[in-house]
N, C-alpha and C positions, 0 to 999 in steps of 0.2 A: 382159695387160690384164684377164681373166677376172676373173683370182686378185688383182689390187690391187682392183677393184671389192667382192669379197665382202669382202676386209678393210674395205674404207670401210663399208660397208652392217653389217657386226659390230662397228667399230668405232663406229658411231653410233648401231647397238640398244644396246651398254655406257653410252657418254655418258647417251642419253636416259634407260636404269634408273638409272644414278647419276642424273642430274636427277633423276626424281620421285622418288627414293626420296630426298633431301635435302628436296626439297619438301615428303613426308610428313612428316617428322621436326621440318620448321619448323613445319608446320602440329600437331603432335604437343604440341609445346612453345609456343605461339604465346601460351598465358596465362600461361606466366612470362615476354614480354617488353611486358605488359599495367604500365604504371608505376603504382602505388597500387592496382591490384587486388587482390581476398581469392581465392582459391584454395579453391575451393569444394567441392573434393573431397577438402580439407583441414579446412574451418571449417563450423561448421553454427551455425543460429540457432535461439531459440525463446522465444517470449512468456511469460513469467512472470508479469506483471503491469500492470497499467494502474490507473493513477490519474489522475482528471480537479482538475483545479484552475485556482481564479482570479485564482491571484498565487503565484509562484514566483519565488525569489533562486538569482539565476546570479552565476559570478563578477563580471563585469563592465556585470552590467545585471539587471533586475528586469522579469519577464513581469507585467502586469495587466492582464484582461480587461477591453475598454469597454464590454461587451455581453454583460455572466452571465448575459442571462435567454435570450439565443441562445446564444451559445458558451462552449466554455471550454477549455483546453490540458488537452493528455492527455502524462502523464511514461510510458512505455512503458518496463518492465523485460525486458532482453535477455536472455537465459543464449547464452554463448556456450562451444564448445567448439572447443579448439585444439588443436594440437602445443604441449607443454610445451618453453617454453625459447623458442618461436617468438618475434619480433614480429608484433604485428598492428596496422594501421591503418586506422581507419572514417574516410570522409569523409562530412558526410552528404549532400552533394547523392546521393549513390550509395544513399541508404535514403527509401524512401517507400513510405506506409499506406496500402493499399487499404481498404476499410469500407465496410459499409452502413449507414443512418442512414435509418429508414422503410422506404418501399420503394426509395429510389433508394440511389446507392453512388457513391462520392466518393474522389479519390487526394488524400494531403496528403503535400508533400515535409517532408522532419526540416530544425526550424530551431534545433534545439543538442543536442550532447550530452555527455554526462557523463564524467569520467574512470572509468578499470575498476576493479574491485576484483575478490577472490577470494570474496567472499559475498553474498547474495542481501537481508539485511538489514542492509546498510551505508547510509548517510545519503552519495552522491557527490555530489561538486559537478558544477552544470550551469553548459557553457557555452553562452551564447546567438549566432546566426550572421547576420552583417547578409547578405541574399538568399541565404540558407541554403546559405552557404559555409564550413569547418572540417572539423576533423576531431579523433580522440581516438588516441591511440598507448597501449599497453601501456609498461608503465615498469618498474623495478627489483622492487617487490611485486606485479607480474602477470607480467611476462611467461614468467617459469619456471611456474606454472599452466597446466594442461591446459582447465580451466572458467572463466571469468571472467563477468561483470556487466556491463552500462554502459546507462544511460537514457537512453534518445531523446525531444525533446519535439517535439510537434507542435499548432498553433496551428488557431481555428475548426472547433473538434468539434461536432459538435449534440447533443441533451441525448436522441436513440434511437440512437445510433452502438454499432455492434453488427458481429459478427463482423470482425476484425482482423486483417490478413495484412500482415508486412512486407515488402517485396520489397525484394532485395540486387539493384544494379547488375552487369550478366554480360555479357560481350565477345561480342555474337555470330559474332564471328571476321573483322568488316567489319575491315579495319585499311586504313593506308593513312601513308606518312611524305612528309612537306613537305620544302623548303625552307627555309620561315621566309618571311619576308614580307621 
């Protein structure tokens, strides 16, 4: 009776280290099973450019400010750097400008963005996002590039907006799977 006891009790310390050592491993891997997330430890960002304007031609609709003497849309040039050959897809609800403007500081979510390209002074077409929902995918002529482009536009700038941080949407590991309704 001794000796089936210690088997049980060794046999349940093995169980439990297999359990959390599987647990580690999900928890290891947990943002490749993140759906449309960038892999951050793969993809990096960085601002290259800002341009404020009062009318911009997107595919499907046309940005024009009603109020140039307060705001105005800012086109934000990305330099992105990738695994060549990767895809990569941005949604923008997942991209949003931190900034200050005076002395206070303001978040503006991304309501369009651009298709990618492999250089920095290409003319991309913007697309615009009704409650800034879309996204942009690398294609045939980016996706084998290691560097790529793509413009972000963000709408109600003020005319002292000043220091610009983009932040990339990041899993902070809260997960949780449904049902369905």
């Amino acid at each position: 009776m001794h000796r089936t006891r210690r088997r049980l009790v060794a046999c349940g310390v093995l169980l439990a280290g297999v359990a959390l050592s599987a647990i580690g491993l999900y928890a290891a891997n947990a943002k490749d099973d993140i759906p449309g997330a960038c892999d951050m430890a793969k993809v990096s960002f960085e601002i290259v450019g800002a341009t404020f304007v009062t009318k911009l031609d997107g595919v499907s609709a046309t940005f024009t400010e009603s109020e140039p003497e307060k705001f105005h849309g800012m086109v934000l040039t990305v330099k992105v750097r990738k695994p060549a050959g990767e895809q990569l897809q941005l949604f923008a609800p997942d991209l949003c400008l931190h900034y200050r403007h005076g002395d206070a500081f303001d978040v503006m979510p991304c309501q369009g963005l651009s298709t990618f390209s492999t250089t920095n002074d290409t003319d991309r077409v913007m697309n615009f996002f009704a409650r800034s929902y879309g996204s942009t995918t690398t294609g045939v002529a980016t996706q084998g590039a290691s560097t790529v482009y793509v413009d972000a536009f963000f709408q109600y700038i003020e005319p002292d907006t000043s220091d610009l941080c983009l932040l990339v949407a990041q899993s902070v590991g809260a997960q949780f799977t449904t049902k369905g309704w």
